[in-house]
Every structure is written in structure tokens, then in C-alpha cells.
Biotite code that builds the C-alpha atoms (Angstrom):
import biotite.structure as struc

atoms = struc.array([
    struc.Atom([8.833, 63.807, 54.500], chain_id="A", res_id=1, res_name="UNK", atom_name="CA", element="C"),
    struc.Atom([9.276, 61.352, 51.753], chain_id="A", res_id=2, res_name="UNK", atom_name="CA", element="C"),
    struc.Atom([12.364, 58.873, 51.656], chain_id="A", res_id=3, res_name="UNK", atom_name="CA", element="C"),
    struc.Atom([14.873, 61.587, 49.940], chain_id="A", res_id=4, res_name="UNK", atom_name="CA", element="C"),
    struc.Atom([13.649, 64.018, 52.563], chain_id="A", res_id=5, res_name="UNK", atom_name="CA", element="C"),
    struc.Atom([11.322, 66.229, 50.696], chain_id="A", res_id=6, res_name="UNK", atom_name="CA", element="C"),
    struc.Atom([8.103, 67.451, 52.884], chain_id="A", res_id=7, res_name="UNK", atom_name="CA", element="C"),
    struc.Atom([5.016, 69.103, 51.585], chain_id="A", res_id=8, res_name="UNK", atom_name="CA", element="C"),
    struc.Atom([5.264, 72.823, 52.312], chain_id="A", res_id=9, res_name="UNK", atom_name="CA", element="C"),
    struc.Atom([1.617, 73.031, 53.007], chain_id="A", res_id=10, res_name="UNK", atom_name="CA", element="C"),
    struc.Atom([2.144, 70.045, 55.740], chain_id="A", res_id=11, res_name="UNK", atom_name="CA", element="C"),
    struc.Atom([4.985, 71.871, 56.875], chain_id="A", res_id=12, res_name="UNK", atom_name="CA", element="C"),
    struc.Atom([2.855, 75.294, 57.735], chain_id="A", res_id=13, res_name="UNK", atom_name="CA", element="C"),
    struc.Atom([0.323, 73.077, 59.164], chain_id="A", res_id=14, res_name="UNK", atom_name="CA", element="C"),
    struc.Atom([2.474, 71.799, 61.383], chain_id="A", res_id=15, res_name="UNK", atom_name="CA", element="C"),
    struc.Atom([4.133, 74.634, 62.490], chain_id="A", res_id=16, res_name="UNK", atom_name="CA", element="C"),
    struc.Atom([0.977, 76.090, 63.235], chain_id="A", res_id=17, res_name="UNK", atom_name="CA", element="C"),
    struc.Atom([-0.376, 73.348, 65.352], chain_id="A", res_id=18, res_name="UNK", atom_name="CA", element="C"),
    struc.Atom([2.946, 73.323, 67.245], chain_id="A", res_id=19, res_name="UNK", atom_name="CA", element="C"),
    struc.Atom([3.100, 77.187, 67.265], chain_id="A", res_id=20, res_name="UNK", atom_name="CA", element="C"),
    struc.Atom([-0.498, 78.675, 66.888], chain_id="A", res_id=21, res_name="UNK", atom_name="CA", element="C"),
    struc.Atom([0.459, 82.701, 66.887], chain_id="A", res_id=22, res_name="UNK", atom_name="CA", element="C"),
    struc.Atom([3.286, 81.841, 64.871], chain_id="A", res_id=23, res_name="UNK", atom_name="CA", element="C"),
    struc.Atom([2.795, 84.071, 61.572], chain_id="A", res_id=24, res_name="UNK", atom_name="CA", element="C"),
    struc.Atom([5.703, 84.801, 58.637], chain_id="A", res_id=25, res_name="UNK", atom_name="CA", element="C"),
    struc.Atom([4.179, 88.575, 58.056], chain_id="A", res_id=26, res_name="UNK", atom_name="CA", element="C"),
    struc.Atom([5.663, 88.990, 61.955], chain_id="A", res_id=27, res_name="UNK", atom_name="CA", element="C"),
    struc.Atom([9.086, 88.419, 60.486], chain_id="A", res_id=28, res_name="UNK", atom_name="CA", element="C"),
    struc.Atom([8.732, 90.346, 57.535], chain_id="A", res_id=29, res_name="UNK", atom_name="CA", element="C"),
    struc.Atom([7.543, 88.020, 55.226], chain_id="A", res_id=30, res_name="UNK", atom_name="CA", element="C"),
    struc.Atom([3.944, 87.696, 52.871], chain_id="A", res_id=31, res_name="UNK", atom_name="CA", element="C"),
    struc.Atom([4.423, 83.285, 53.162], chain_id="A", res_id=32, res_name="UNK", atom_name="CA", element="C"),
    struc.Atom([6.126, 80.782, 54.510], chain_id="A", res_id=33, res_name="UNK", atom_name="CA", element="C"),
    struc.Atom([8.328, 79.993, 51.600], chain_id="A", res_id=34, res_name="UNK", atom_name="CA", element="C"),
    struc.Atom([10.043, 83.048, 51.266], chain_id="A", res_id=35, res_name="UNK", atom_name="CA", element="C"),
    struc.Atom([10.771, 82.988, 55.130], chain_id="A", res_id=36, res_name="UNK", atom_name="CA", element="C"),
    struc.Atom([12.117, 79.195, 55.051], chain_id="A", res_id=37, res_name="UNK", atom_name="CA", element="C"),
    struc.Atom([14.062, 80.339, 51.640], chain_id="A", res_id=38, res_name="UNK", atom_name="CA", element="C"),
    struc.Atom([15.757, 82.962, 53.803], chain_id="A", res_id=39, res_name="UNK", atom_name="CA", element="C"),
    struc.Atom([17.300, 81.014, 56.669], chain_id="A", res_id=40, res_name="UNK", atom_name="CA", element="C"),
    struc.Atom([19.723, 79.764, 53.776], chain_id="A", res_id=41, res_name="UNK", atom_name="CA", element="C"),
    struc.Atom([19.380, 75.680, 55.246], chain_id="A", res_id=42, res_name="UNK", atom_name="CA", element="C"),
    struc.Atom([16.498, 74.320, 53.168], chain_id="A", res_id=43, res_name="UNK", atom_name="CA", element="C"),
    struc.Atom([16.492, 73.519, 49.509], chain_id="A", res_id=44, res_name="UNK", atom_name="CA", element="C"),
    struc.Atom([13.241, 74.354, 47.985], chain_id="A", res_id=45, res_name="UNK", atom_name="CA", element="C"),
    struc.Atom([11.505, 72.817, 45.258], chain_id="A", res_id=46, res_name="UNK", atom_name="CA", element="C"),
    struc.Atom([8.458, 73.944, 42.804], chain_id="A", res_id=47, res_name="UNK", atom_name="CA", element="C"),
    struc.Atom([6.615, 71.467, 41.284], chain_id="A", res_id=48, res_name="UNK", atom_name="CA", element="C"),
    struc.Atom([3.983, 71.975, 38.575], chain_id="A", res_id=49, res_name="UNK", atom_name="CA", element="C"),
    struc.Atom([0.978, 70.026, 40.230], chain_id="A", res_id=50, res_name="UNK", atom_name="CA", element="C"),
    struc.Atom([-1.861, 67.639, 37.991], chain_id="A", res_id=51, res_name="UNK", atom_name="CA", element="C"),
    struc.Atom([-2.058, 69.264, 34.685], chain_id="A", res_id=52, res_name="UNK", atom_name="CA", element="C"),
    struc.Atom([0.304, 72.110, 35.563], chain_id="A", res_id=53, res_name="UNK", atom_name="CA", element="C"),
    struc.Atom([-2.461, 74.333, 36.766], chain_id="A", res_id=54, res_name="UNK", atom_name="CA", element="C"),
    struc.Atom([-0.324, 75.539, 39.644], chain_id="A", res_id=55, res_name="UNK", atom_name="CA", element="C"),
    struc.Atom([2.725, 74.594, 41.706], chain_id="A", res_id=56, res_name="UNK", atom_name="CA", element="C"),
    struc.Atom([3.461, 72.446, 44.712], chain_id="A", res_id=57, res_name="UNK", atom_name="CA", element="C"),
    struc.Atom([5.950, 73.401, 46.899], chain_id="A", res_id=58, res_name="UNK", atom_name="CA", element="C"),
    struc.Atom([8.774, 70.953, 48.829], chain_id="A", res_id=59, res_name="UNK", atom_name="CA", element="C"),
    struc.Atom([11.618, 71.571, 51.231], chain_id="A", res_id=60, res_name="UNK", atom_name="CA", element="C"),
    struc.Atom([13.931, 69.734, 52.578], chain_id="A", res_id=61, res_name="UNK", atom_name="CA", element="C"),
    struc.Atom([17.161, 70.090, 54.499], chain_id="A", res_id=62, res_name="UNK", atom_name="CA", element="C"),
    struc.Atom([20.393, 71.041, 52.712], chain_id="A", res_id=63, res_name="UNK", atom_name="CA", element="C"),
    struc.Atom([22.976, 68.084, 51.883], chain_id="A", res_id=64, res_name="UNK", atom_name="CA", element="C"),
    struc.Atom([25.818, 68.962, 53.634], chain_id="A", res_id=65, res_name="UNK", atom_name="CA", element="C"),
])
């Protein structure tokens, strides 16, 4: 995570698969990852548009209390 607390979705599933290889978000009802972290309700989410806008990187991050 960077300094405001903001990790890389994509390092986040990579993680969480290397701590938890049979873990997979289609077991809980969900198609990704995002939509599944989204749903807990703790974790802000936040879509970036990546170089040139040609698609969007994805950050979460706890939820300021």
C-alpha cells in the first residue's frame, strides 16, 4: 500500500492467492475480486483510468473511520 493506504487490487489478489491458493471469489458468489471486497462494506474502492485511459486500475484501501 502506498502512504495514504491505497494498494493495487491486482497485488492484492496476488497476495491473497499466495496466502490462500484455493481461495476463489466465484465460491462466494462473485465473477472478481472487486465486487466481493466492495461487498464486505470496509474498503473504499477506487477506479483509475490507467496510461492513456485505455482501461482502469483498481485501488482499495481501508475505510476512514
Amino acid at each position: 500500500a502506498d502512504e495514504d493506504g491505497w494498494a493495487f487490487m491486482g497485488d492484492v489478489g496476488s497476495l491473497l492467492q499466495k496466502k490462500q491458493p484455493n481461495f476463489d471469489s466465484r465460491n462466494y458468489g462473485f465473477e472478481k475480486l472487486t465486487p466481493l471486497i466492495d461487498s464486505i462494506g470496509k474498503f473504499e474502492i477506487d477506479q483509475r483510468d490507467s496510461y492513456k485511459g485505455k482501461f482502469k486500475l483498481i485501488y482499495v484501501r481501508n475505510k476512514k473511520r
